[in-house]
N, C-alpha and C positions, 0 to 999 in steps of 0.2 A: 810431459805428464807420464801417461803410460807409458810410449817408447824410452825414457830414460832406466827405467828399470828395466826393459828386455835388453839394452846391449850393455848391462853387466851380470855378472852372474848372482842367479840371484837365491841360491843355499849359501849364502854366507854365513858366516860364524858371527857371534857377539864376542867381540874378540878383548884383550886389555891393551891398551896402546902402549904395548914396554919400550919400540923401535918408530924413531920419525917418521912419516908415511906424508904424501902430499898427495891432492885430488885436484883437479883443474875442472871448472865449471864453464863448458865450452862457451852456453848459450849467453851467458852474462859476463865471461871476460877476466874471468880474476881464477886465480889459484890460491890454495891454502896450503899449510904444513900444520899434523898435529904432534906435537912432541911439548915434553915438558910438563903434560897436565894440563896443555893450550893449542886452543888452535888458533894460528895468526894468518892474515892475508899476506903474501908472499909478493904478488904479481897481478898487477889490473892491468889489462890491455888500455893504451889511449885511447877514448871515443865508445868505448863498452859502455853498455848498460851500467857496469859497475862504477865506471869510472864517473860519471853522468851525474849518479845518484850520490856521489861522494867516498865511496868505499877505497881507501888507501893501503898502501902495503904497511905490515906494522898495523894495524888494526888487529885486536883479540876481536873471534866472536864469542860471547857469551854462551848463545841458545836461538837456536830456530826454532820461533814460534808458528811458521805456517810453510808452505804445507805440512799436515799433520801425518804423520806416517807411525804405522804399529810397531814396526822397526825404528823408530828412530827415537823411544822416550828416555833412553838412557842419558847421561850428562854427553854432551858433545864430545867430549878430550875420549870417552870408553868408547865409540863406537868404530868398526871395524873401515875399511879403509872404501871397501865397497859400501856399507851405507853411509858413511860421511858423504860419498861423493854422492847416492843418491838422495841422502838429507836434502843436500844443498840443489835438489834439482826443481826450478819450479816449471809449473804445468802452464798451462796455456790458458786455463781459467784461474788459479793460482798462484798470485805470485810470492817471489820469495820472500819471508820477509824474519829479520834476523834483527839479535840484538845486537851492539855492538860495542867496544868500548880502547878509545884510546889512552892521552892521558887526562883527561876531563872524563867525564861522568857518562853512564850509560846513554844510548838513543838508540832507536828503533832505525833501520832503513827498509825500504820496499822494492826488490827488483825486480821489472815485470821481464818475461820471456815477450822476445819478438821474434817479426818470423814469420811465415804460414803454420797454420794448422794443417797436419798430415789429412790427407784426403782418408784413409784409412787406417782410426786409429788403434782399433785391435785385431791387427794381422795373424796371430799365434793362436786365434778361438778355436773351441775354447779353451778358457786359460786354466791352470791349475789352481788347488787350492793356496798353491806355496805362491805363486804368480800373483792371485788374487791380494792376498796378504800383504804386496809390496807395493799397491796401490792405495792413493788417500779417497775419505767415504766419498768424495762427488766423482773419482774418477767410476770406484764403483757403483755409482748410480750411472754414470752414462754408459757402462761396461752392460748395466742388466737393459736396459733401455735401445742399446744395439742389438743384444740378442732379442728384445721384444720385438726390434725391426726385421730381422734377418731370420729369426724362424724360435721356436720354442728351446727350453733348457735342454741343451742336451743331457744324457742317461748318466753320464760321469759327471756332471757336476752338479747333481742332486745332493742334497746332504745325507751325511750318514749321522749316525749314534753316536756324537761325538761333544768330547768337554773343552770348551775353548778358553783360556784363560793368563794372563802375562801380568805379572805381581811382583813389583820392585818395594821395597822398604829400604828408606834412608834413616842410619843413625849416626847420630853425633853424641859425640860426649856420655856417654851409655846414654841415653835417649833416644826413642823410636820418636822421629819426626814423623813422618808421612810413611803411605803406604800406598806406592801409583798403583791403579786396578785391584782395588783393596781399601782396606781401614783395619781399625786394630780400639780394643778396649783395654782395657788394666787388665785383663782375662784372657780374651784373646786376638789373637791377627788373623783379620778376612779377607778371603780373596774373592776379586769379584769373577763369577766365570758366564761364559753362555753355553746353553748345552741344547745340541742340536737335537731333533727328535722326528726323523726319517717317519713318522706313521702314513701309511694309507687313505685310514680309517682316520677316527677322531683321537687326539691323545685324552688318552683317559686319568693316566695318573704315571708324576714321576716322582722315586725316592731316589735319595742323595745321601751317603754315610761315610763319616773321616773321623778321623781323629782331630782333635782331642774335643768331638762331640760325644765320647763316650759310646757311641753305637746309635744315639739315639738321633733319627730317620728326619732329615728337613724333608717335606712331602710340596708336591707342587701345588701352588694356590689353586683354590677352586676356580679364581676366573680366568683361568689360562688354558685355552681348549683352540682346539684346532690343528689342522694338515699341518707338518712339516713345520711347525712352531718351535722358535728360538726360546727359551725360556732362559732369564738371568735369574741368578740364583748368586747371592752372599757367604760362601761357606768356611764358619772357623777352622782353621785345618792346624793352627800353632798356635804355642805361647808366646809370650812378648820376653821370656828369658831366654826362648831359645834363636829367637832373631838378634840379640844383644850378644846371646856367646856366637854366636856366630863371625862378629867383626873380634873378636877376641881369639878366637881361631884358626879366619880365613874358611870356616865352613859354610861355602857359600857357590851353587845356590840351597836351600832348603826345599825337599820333598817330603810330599804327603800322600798316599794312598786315598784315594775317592771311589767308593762303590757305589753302584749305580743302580736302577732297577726302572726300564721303561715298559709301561701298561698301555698298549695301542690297542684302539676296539677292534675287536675280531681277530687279533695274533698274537702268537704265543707272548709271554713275558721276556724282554729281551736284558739280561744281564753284564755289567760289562766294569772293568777297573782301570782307574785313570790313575795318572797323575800329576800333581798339580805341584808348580814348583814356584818358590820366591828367593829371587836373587835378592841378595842382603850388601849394598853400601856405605862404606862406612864411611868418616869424615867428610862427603863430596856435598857442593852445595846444593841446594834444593831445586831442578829443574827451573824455569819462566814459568811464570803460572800455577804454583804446584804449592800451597801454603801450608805453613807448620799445624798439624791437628788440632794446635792447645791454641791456632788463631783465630778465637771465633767472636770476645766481647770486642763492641764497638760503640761509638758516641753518634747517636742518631748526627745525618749529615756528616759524618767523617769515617771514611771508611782506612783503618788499617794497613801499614805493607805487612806481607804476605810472614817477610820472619822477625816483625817489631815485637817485642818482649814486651812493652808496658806502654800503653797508651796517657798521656797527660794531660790534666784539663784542671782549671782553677775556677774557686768562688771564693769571695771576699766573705772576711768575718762578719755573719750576722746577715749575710745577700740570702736569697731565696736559695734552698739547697736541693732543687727541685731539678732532678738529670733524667734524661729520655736514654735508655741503651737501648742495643741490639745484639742478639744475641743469632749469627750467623751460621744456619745449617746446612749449605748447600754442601753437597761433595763429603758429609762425615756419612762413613761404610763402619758399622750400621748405625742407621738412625738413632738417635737416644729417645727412648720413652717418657723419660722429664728433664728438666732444665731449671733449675735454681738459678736465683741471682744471691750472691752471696759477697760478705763483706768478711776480711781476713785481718786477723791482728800481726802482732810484727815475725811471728813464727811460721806465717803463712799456714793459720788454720781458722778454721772458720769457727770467726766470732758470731756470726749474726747474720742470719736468713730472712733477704728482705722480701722473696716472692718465690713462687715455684709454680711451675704453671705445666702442664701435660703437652706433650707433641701429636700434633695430627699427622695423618698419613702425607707426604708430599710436603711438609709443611718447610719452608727453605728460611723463613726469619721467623722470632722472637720477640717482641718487643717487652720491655719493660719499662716502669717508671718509678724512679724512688726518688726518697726524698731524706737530705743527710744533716745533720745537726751540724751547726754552722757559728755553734757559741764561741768553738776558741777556736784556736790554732792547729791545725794536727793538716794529717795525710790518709785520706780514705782510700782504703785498696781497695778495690773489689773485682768479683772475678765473674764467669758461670762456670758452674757445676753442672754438667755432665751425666747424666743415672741411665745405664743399659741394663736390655732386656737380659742379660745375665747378672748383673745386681752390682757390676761395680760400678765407679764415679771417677771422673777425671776433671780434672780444675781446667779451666780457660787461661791464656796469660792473663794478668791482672790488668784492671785501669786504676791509675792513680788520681784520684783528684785532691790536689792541693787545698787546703782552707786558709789563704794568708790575711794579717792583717793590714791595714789601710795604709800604713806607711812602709810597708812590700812594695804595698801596688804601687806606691809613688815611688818608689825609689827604682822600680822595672821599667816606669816611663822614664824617668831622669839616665838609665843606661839605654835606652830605647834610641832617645834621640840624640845621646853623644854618640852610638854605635853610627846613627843615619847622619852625621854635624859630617864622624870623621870618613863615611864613603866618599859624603858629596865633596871633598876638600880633597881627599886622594884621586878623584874621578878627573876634577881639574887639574891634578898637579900629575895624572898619568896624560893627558893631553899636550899640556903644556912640552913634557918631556921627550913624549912619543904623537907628535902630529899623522902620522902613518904606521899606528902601531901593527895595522894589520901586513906590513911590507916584511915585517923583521921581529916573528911571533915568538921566535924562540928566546932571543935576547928581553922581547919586553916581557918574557915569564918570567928569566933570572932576576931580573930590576927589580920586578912586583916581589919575588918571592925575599929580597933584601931589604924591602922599607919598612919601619918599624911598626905601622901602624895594621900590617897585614897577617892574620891568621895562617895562610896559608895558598899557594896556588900551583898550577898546573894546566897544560895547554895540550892540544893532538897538533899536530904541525899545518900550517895553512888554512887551519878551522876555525877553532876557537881557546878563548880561553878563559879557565872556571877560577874565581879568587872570592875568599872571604875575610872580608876587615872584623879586627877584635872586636870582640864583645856583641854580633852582632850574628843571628840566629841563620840568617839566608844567604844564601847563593849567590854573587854575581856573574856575567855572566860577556865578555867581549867576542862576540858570533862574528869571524870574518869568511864566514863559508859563502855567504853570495858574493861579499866583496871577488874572491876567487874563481867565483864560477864565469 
């Protein structure tokens, strides 16, 4: 946990990985190499954790999902050679847990640290702000929880007057996907900050001023009072052209001036200028976890992946055209004020507003219910719309729902079950051929990928292997990872 970060150095740079670099992750047994715009497993010790769990050389990983580190939300391949290596460190209550991907399809693995836990795990108390930093939230929970043991805060690590804030925008394609620690409107890109407020007394009041707020003062909520109170705060500080010319340029990261003005009872007015900066990437894929902005409509009971462009769902001509959505607000910085359910013609404008319903404070879904005419044949788009407290609007991806007629739907079943006729008929004629297919996976990937009735396939070597026969919408799937174990 903690000790993994104090034996490296840890003012590292966010560096770009233009040169191969390798990290070796002593406690779980495997080494990595990033080069290429990839980080691959290199080397698994026999009998390691990693080994154990399945983790192979020739594995990409994806993205570490856990532990969660402030350093480490950049795309895996960007990050500097010291935090890759402490990316990849897991903690003792934490374990590591990483996506992964051979030649078949993504999966999660989970490596736990073993071991003893150090009798003393914060030796360096106390620790700094930049130390603090390099630590995930439960280590710093157990960090304040040792000093509650061991005697009160010390006088240096009280907080000062300070704006704390780390703001990445990913774009693609001139499109502002996402904005980590942040959000962004048609108007402007926010970042989200915390600003610390060192009072004695009671904080009385704090003002906040950037650009391109025009000068005009975000002032702290009334119900935010108290000693030494973090106060988050949402501040437009750019446009949404200027984070676009940015990958057009390589002007990147983006800074904004922040003036500040903290009102603590009984002391002077403390004035002070930040700044607040947003690194801008361009074509790199979107973090684990991390969904495109415009992914918010959904089909009640189906929730969405994270960068699917259009959701699809079918009703028969003349069926009940009676659909349940949701309309998803968690994680959009800043909140929208209203939210339209809307339907689009083939131009992608909006034909026809079936609801619009106002946001409450906190408010994380939406539901709607419409209902679509179902006389002939066509394709209903529909999307949400989107309305911010500064008055622009942003469309949702669309959902599609099909209206087919009756001899669709029979003609879907009839390729339905010649798609499942010809599995179940290649599933016995892959047996027949390969009795031990899992002894000799690479050759029975080439066979499968030769017979005519197959789509397509691919295997990770002694694991498994992923093939889909024509005409047929799913996955299969030959798992010989326990057969191996």
């Amino acid at each position: 946990m903690f000790l993994s970060g104090m034996t490296s150095a840890l003012a590292s740079a966010l560096l770009l990985t233009a040169a191969p670099l390798s990290v070796t992750v002593e406690p779980l047994g495997f080494s990595v190499q990033n080069a290429n715009k990839e980080v691959r497993v290199t080397k698994v010790l026999p009998g390691s954790v990693a080994a154990q769990e399945g983790l192979e050389p020739g594995m990409r990983i994806v993205s570490i999902d856990r532990p969660r580190r402030s350093f480490a939300r950049d795309p895996i391949h960007l990050l500097s050679q010291t935090d890759l290596h402490d990316a990849l460190m897991p903690t003792w209550d934490e374990p590591l847990t990483i996506r992964i991907k051979g030649a078949d399809a993504e999966r999660v693995l989970r490596l736990r640290r073993t071991g003893p836990r150090p009798a003393q795990e914060f030796p360096d108390t106390p620790l700094t702000r930049e130390q603090l930093s390099r630590l995930t939230q439960l280590e710093q929970s157990r960090y304040l929880m040792w000093l509650a043991r061991h005697g009160s805060l010390p006088e240096s690590s009280m907080p000062e007057f300070e704006l704390e804030q780390r703001s990445t925008a990913y774009v693609k394609e001139d499109a502002l996907l996402a904005v980590i620690g942040g959000g962004s409107t048609p108007a402007h890109v926010y970042t989200s900050a915390t600003v610390l407020t060192p009072c004695e007394g009671a904080l009385e009041k704090l003002v906040l001023r950037g650009a391109p707020a025009g000068g005009a003062p975000l002032q702290l909520r009334p119900d935010v009072r108290g000693m030494n109170a973090s106060v988050r705060v949402d501040l437009p500080l750019w446009k949404p052209a200027e984070v676009l010319q940015a990958c057009r340029t390589s002007a990147s990261p983006l800074e904004s001036r922040v003036k500040a003005e903290l009102h603590c009872q009984g002391a002077p007015v403390e004035k002070r200028e930040f700044t607040a900066t947003l690194r801008v990437f361009c074509d790199e894929p979107l973090p684990a976890g991390i969904r495109d902005a415009r992914n918010v409509l959904s089909l009640a009971g189906r929730r969405r992946a994270d960068d699917a462009p259009a959701l699809i769902h079918q009703l028969e001509v003349g069926a009940n055209g009676m659909l349940a959505l949701n309309a998803r607000l968690d994680g959009i910085v800043p909140p929208p004020v209203e939210v339209s359910l809307v339907e689009l013609d083939g131009k992608g404008n909006t034909a026809r507003r079936h609801a619009t319903k106002k946001v409450e404070p906190q408010m994380t879904d939406l539901p709607f219910h419409v209902t679509l005419d179902t006389r002939t044949a066509r394709t209903a788009r529909l999307a949400a719309a989107l309305r911010f407290a500064d008055g622009s609007t942003r469309l949702s991806f669309p959902a599609d729902v099909a209206i087919v007629t009756r001899e669709e739907v029979a003609a879907q079943q009839r390729q339905a079950e010649e798609a499942y006729q010809r599995l179940m008929d290649f599933n016995r004629k892959l047996a027949q051929q390969w009795p031990s297919a899992c002894d000799s996976l690479t050759e029975v990937t080439a066979w499968t990928q030769a017979q005519p009735e197959i789509e397509w396939a691919a295997s990770t070597p002694d694991t498994s292997m992923t093939y889909q026969v024509k005409g047929s919408a799913g996955l299969n799937v030959l798992n010989c990872h326990r057969h191996h174990r």
